[in-house]
ROPATI-75297 format. One record per residue: x, y negated, z of N, C-alpha, C in turn; residue in one letter; residue number from 1. Coordinates in Angstrom, 3 decimals. Layout:
% ROPATI-75297
NODE        n_u        n_v        n_w       ca_u       ca_v       ca_w        c_u        c_v        c_w   marvo   rovo
NODE          X          Y          Z          X          Y          Z          X          Y          Z       a    NUM
...
This chain:
% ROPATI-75297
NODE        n_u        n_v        n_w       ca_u       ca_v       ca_w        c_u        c_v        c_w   marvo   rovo
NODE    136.758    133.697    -29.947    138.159    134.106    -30.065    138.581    133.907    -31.514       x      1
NODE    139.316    133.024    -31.875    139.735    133.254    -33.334    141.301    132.253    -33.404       x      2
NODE    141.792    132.607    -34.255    143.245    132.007    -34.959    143.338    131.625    -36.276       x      3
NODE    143.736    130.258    -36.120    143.575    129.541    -36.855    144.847    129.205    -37.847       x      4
NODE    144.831    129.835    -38.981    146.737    129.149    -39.164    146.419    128.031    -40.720       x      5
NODE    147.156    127.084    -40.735    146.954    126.226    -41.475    148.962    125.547    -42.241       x      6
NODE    148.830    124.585    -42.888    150.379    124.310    -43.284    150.792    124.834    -44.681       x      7
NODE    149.637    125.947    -45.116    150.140    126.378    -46.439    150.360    125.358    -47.620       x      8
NODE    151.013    126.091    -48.575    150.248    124.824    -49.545    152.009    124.583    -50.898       x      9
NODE    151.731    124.183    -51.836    153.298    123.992    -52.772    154.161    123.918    -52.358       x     10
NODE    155.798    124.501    -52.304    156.618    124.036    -52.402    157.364    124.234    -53.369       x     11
NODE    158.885    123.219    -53.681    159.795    123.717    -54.468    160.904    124.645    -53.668       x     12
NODE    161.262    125.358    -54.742    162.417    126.545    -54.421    163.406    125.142    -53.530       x     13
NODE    163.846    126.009    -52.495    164.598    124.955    -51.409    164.427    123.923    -50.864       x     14
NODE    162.948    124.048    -51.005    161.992    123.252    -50.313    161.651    123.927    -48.703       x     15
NODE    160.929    123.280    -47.964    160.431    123.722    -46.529    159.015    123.158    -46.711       x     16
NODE    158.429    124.120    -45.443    156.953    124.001    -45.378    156.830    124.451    -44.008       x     17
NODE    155.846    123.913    -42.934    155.646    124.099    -41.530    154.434    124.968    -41.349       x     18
NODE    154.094    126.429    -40.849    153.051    126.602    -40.516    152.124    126.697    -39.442       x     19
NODE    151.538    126.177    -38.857    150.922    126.170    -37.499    149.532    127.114    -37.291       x     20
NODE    149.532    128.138    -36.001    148.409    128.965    -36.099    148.278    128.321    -34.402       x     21
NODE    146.945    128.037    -34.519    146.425    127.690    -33.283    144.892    128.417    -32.821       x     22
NODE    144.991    128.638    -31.764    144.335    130.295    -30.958    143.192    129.356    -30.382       x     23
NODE    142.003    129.484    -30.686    141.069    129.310    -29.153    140.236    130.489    -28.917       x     24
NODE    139.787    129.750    -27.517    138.766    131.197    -27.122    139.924    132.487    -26.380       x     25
NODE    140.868    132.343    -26.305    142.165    133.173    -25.371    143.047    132.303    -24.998       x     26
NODE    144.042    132.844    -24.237    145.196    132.002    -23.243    146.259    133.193    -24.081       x     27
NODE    146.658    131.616    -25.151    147.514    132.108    -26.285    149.164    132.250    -25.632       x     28
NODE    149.156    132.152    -24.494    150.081    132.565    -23.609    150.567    133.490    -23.199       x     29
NODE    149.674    134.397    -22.739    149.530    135.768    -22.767    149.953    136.934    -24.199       x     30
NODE    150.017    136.249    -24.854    150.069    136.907    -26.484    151.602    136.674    -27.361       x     31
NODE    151.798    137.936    -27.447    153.058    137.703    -28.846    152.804    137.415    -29.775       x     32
NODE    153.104    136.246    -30.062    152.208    135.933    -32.056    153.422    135.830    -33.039       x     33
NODE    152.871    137.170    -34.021    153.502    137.041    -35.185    153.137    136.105    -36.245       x     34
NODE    153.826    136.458    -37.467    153.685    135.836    -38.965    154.121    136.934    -39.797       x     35
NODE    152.283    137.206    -40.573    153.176    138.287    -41.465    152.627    137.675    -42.702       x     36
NODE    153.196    138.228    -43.800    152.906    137.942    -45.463    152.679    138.895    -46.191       x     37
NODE    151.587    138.703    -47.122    151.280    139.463    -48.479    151.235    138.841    -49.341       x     38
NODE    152.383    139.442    -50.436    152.654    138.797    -51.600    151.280    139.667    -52.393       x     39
NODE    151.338    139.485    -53.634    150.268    139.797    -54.532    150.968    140.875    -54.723       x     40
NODE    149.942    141.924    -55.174    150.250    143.796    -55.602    151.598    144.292    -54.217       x     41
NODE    152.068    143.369    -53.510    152.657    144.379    -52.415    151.930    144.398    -50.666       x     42
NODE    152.843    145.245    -50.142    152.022    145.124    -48.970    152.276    144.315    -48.113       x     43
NODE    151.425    143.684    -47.034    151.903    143.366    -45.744    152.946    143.593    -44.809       x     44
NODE    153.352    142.386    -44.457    154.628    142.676    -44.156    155.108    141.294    -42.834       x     45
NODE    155.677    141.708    -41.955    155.905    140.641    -40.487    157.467    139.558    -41.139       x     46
NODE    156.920    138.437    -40.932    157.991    137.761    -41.693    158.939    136.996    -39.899       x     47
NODE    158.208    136.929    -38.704    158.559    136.260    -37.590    158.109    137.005    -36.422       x     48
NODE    158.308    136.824    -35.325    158.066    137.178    -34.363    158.041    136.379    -32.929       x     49
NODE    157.402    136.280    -31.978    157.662    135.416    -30.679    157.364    135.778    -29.588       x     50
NODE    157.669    135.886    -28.407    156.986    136.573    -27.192    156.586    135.772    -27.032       x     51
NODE    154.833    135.894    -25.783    154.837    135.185    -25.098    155.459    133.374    -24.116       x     52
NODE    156.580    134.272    -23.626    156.708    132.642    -23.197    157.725    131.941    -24.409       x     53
NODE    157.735    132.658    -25.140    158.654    132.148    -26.484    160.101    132.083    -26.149       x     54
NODE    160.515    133.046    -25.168    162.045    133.478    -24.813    162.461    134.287    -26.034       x     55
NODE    161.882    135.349    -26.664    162.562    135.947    -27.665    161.633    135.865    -28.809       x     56
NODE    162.843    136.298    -29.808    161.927    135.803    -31.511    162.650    136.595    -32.416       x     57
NODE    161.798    137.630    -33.473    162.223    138.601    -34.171    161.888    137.976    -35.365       x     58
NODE    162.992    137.731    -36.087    163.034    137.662    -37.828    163.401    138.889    -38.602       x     59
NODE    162.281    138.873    -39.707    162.767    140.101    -40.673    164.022    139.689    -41.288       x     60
NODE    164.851    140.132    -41.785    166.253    140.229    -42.715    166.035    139.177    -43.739       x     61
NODE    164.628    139.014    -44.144    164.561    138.063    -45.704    165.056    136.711    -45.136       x     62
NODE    163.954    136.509    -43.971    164.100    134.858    -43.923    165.192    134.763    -42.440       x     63
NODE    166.090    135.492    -42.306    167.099    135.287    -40.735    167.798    134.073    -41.101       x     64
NODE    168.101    132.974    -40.674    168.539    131.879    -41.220    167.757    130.697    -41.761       x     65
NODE    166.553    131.268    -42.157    165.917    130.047    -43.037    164.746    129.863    -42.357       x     66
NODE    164.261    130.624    -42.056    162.502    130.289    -40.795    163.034    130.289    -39.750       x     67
NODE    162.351    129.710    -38.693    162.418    129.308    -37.337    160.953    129.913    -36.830       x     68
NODE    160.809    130.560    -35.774    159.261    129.968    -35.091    159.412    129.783    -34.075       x     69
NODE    158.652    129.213    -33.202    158.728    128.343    -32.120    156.779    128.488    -31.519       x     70
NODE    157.050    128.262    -30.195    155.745    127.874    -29.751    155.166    126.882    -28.777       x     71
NODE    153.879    126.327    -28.713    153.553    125.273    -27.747    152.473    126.051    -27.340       x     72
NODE    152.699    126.276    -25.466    151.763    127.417    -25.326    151.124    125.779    -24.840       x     73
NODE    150.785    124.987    -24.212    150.001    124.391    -24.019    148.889    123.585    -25.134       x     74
NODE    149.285    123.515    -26.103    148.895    123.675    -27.311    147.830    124.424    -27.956       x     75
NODE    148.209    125.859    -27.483    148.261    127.013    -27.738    148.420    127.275    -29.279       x     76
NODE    149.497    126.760    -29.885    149.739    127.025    -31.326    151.051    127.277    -31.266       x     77
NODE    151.213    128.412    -32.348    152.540    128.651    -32.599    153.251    127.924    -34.013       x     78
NODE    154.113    128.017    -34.361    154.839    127.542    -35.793    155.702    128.501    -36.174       x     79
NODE    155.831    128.190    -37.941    156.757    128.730    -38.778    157.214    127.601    -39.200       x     80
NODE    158.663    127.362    -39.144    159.324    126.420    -39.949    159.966    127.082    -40.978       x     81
NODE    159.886    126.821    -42.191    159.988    127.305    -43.085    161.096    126.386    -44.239       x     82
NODE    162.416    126.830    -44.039    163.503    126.461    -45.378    163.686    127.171    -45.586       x     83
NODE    164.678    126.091    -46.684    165.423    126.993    -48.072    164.288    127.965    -48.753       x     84
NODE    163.023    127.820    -48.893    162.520    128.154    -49.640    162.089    128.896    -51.059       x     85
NODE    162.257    129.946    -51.316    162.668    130.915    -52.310    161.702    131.305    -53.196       x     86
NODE    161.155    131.548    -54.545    160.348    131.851    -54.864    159.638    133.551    -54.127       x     87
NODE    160.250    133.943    -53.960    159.772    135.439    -53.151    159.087    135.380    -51.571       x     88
NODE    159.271    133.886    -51.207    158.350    133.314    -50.091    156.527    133.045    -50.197       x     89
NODE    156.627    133.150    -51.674    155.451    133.105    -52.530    154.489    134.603    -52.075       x     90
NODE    153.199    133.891    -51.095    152.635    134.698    -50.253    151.470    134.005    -49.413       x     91
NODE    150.482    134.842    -49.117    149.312    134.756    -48.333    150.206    134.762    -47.027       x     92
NODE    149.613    133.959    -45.792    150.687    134.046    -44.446    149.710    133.386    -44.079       x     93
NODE    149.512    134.926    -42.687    148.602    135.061    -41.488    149.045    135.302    -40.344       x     94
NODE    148.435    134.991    -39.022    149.130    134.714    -38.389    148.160    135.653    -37.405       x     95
NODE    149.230    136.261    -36.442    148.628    137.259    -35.461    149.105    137.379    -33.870       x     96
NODE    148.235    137.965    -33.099    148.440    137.681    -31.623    148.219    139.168    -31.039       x     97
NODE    148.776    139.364    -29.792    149.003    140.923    -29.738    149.300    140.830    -28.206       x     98
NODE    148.687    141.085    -26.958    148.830    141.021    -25.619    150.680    141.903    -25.689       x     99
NODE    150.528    142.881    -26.107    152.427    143.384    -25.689    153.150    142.997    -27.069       x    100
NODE    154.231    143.596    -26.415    155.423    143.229    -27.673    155.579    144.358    -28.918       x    101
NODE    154.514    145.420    -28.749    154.853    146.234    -29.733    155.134    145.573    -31.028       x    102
NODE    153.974    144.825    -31.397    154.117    144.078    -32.674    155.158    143.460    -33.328       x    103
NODE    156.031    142.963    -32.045    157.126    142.371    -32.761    158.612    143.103    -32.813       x    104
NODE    158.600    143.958    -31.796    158.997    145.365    -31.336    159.502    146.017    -32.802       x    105
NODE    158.225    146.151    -33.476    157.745    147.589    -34.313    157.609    146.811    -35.802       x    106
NODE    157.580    145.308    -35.984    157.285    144.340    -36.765    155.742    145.118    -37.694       x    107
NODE    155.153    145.709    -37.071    153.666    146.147    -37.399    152.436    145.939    -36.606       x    108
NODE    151.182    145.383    -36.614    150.643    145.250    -35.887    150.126    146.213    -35.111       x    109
NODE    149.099    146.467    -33.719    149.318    147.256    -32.750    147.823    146.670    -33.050       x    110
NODE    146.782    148.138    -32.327    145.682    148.294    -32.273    144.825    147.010    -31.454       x    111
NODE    145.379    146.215    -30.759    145.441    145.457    -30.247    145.672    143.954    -30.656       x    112
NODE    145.960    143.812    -32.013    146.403    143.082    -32.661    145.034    142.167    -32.984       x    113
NODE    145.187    141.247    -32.877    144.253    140.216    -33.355    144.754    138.541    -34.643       x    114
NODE    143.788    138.940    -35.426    144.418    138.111    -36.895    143.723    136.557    -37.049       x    115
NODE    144.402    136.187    -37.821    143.669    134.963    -38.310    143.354    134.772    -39.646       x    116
NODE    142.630    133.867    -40.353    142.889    134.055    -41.919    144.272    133.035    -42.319       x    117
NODE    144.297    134.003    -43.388    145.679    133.194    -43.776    145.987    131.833    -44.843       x    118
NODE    146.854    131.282    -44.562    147.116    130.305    -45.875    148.368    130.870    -46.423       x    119
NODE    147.526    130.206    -47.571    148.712    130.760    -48.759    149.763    129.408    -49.073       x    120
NODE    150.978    129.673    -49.567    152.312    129.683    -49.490    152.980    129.718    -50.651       x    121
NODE    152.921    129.092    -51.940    153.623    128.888    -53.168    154.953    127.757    -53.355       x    122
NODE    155.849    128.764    -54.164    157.360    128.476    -54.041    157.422    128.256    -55.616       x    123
NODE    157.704    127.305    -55.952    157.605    127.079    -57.402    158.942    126.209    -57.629       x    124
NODE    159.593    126.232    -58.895    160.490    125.492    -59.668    159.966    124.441    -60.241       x    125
């Protein structure tokens, strides 16, 4: 069982960057997969959200407008599309799977929550 998220990596301020977390070992179908971020010295925090069949999708306030996520359950990977790019996008970003919707619900993960390691995410001038 593990999740895989990959896509990190430089950008410039108003730049875009794609992130893809891809699940094996579960039927990433079944699962709401978030995207959350930790910047350095703050905490964790849900930057996206997706149900299951990828009918609904919760953005935090920072990025409403500028990230997208999307999913390919046959795939079984989800995405962050990532514009307009800001230095405060500047962040570790992991990617998580959660059988109900609390997670995206509650934008916190649920005991139930299962992670991946993350890539990191630099927004530079």
């Amino acid at each position: 069982v593990q999740l895989q998220a990959s896509g990190g990596g430089l950008a410039q301020i108003g730049g875009s960057l794609r992130l893809a977390c891809v699940a094996s070992g579960f039927a990433l179908d079944e699962y709401a997969v978030g995207w959350f971020r930790q910047a350095p010295g703050k905490e964790r925090e849900v930057v996206s959200c997706i149900s299951g069949a990828g009918t609904d999708t919760y953005d935090a306030e920072s990025v409403q407008g500028r990230f997208i996520m999307s999913r390919d359950n046959a795939k079984s990977t989800a995405f962050l599309q990532m514009n307009s790019l800001k230095g405060e996008d500047t962040a570790v970003y992991f990617c998580a799977a959660d059988p109900g919707l609390t997670m995206c619900l509650n934008g916190r993960p649920s005991t139930t929550t299962r992670w991946g390691r993350g890539t990191l995410v630099t927004v530079s001038s």
